[in-house]
Structures are given as structure tokens and as C-alpha cells.
C-alpha positions in Angstrom: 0.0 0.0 0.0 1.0 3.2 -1.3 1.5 6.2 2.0 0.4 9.6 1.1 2.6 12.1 0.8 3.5 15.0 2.7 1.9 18.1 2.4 4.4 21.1 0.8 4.1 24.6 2.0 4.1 27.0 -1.0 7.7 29.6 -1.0 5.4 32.5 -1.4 3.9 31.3 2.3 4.9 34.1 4.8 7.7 33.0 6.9 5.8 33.3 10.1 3.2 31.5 9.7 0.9 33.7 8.1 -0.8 33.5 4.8 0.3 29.7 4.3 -1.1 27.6 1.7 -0.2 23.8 1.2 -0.3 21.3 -1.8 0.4 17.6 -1.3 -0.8 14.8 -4.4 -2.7 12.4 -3.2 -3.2 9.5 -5.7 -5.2 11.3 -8.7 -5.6 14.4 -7.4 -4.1 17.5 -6.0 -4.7 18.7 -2.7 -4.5 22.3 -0.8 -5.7 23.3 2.2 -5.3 26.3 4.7 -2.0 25.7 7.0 -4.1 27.7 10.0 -6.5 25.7 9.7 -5.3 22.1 8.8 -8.5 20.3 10.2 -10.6 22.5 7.8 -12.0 22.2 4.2 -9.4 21.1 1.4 -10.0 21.6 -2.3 -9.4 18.5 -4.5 -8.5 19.3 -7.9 -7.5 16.7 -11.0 -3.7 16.6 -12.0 -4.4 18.0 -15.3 -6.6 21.4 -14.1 -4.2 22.1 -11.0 -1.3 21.7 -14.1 -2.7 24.0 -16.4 -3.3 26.7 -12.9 0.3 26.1 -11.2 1.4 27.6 -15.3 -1.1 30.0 -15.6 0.6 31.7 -12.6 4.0 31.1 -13.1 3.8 32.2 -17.1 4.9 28.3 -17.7 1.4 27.7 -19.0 1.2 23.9 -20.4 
């Protein structure tokens, strides 16, 4: 059985501990979530969407 990743806190996040978002892939999807509030909501997105965003804002669209 495959373990789950861990989750990644983005290099934009604010150093202390403000304004944190996380990303972690879990099987076919992409997850982020709030690092304040890591019991909270999480949006799952596909590989492929979360792909085309992560280059949208980077100006490495795919």
C-alpha cells in the first residue's frame, strides 16, 4: 500500500506562519488546504486542471 505524501508549503507562504497555503498529491488528485486551519475544508483538484493553474501563474502555461 501506497503512503500519502506530505503536504508542501508553497515559497510564497509568509515565513511566520501567516498567509500559508499547502499542496500535497494524493493518488489522482491535487490537494491544498489552509495551513491555519489544517482540520478545515481542502479543495481536491484533478492533475491536469491544477497543471494547467500552477502555469497560468508562473507564465509556464502547459
Amino acid at each position: 500500500m501506497r503512503s500519502e505524501l506530505a503536504w508542501r508549503k508553497s515559497s510564497y507562504s509568509n515565513i511566520d506562519g501567516g498567509e500559508c497555503v499547502e499542496v500535497r498529491a494524493a493518488a489522482d488528485m491535487v490537494r491544498v488546504r489552509d495551513s491555519k486551519r489544517i482540520p478545515g475544508a481542502q479543495l481536491s483538484i484533478a492533475e491536469r486542471p491544477w497543471a494547467t493553474f500552477v502555469g497560468y501563474v508562473t507564465g509556464r502555461e502547459t
